[in-house]
N, C-alpha and C positions, 0 to 999 in steps of 0.2 A: 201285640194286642193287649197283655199285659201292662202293660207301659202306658197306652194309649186308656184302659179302664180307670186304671188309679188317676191320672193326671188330670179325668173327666168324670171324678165322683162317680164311676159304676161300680153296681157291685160283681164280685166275682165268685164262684160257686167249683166248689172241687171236692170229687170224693174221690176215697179210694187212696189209688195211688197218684192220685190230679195232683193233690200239691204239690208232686214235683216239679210239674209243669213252674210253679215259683223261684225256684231255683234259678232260672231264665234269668230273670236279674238281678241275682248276686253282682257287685260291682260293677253294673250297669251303665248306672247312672250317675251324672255328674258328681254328684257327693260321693260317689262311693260307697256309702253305706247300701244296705240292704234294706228296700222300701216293707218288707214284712217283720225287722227285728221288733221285738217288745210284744208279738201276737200270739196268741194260744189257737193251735187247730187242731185238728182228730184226721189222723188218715192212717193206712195198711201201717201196721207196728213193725220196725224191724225186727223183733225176736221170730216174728213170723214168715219174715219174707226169709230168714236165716235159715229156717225150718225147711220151709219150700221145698227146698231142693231136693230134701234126702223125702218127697214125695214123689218126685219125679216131672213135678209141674215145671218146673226151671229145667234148662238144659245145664245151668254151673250156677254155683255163686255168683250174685249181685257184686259187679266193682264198686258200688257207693249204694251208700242206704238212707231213704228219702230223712227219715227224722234225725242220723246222726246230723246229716250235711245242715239240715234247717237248726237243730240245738244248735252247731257253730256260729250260726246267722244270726244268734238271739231269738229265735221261735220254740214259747211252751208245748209239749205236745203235751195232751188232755188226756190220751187213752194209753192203755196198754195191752190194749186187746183186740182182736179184728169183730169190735163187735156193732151193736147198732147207734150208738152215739156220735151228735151231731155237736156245734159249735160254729155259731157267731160273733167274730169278733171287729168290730167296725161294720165296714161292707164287703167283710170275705167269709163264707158259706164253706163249713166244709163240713164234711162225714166220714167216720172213721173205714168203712168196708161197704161190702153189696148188701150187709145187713141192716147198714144203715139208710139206704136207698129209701125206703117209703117216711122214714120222718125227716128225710135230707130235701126229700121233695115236698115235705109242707113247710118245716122254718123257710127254704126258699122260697116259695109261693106268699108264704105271710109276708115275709123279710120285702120283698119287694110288690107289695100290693100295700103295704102298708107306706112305702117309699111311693108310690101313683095318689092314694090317700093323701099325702101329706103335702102334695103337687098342686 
């Protein structure tokens, strides 16, 4: 579906811990490269998901961590905190946490009302 959005100009929308759902294709695709390196997003910070545990939300330790895996990819992350900031860069939608939830759902409403607008 990923593959299928970028190849057809849609835009893509991820909070949380959505962007890893990106990771999907890492050396995917015929080039090889990674169709998000060179992008800045906001999602769950690993220092935090590190934390997690010894809260008792995790049953163990994460085997990989959404922002180390995308910084290898060439992707900025923006935040360092699980808090309410959002970020658009091209036509991918992201937000850092659940606290980012109520302005992740207006840049996306703008972000693409303003894409029907321009139609």
């Amino acid at each position: 579906m990923l593959r299928w959005a970028l190849d057809n100009e849609r835009h893509i929308l991820a909070i949380c811990h959505g962007p890893a759902a990106l990771l999907s294709l890492a050396n995917t695709r015929e080039t090889g490269s990674f169709p998000f390196a060179g992008y800045t997003i906001t999602g769950f910070p690993d220092a935090q998901d590190r934390e997690i545990v010894d809260t008792g939300y995790l049953p163990g330790p994460l085997t990989w961590l959404v922002g180390e895996k995308s910084q290898t990819l060439g992707v900025t992350i923006a935040n360092s905190d699980a808090d309410g900031s959002t970020h658009k860069d091209r036509r991918l939608v992201t937000g850092a946490s659940p606290l980012a939830a109520n302005d992740f759902g207006k840049l996306a409403a703008e972000t693409l009302l303003a894409e029907v607008a321009a139609s």
